[in-house]
C-alpha positions in Angstrom: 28.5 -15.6 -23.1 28.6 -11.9 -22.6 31.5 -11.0 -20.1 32.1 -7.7 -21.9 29.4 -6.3 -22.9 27.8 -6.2 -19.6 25.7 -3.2 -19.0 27.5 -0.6 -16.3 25.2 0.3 -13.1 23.9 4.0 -13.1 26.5 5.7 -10.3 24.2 6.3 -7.8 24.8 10.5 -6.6 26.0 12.1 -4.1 23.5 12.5 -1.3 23.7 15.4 1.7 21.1 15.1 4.7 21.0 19.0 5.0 17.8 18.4 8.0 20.5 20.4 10.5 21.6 23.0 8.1 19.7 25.9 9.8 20.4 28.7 7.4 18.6 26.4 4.7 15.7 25.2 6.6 15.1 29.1 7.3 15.4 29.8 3.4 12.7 27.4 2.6 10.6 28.4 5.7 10.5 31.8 4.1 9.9 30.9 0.8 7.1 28.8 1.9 5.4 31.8 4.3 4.7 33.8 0.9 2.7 31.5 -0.6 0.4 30.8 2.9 -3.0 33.5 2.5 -3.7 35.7 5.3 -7.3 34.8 6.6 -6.9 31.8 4.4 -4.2 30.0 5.5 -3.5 32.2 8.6 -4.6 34.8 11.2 -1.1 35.9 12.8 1.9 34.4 11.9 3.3 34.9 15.3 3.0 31.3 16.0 3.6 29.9 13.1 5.9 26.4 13.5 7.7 24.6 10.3 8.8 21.1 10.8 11.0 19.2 7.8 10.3 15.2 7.6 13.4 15.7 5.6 16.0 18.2 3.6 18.7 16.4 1.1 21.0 18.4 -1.7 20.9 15.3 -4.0 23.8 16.0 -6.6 22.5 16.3 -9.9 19.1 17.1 -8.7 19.4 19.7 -5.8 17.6 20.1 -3.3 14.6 17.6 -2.0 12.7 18.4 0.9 9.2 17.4 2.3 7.9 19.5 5.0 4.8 21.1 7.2 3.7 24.9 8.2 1.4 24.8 11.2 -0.4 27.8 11.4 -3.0 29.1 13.5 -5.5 27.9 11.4 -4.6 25.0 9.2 -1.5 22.8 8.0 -0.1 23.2 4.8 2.4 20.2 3.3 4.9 21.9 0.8 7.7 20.0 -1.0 11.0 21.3 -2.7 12.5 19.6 -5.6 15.3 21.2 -7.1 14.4 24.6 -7.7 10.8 23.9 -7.4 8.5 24.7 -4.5 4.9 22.9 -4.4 2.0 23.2 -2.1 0.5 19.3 -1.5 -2.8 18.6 -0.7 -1.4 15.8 2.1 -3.4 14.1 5.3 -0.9 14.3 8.1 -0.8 10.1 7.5 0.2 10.9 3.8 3.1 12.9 5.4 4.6 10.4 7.6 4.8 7.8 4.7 6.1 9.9 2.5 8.9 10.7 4.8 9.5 7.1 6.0 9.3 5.6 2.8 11.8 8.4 1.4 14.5 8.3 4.4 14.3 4.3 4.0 15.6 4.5 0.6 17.8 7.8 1.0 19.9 6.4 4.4 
């Protein structure tokens, strides 16, 4: 019988939904504008809309994020993780998934 030597569970960490922290979403939004192409990507900027299927500061980790740019020529998918900032070649479907499958295990 092995009633000490039981394995201890990984603490799970601390978890902040940051998806109405505006001065963050802004950050990101920025961050992600540089790396968008003019005539590539974009015409005019003027127009341009970000949307976050979500923003967490995972303890530990840091920030995790999945998120759109609409611009007036294209979508671009871009994810954060920590200090990281990637441009994803995601389907609009792939997107939603992502998000759901992610919020059902983060809440």
């Amino acid at each position: 019988m092995s009633f000490f030597n039981k394995k201890k569970q990984a603490k799970k960490p601390k978890e902040s939904n940051e998806i109405m922290n505006k001065d963050l979403k802004e950050h990101i939004a920025n961050m992600s504008l540089n790396i968008l192409q003019k005539d590539i990507d974009f015409e005019n900027v003027e127009y341009t809309k970000v949307e976050f299927g979500y923003l967490f500061d995972i303890e530990g980790h840091g920030i995790e994020a999945l998120f759109k740019v609409i611009t007036d020529k294209t979508t671009v998918y871009f994810a954060v993780q920590g200090t990281k900032m990637l441009r994803l070649d995601f389907s609009e479907e792939l997107f939603q998934s992502t998000v759901d499958g992610f919020l059902d295990i983060h809440s």
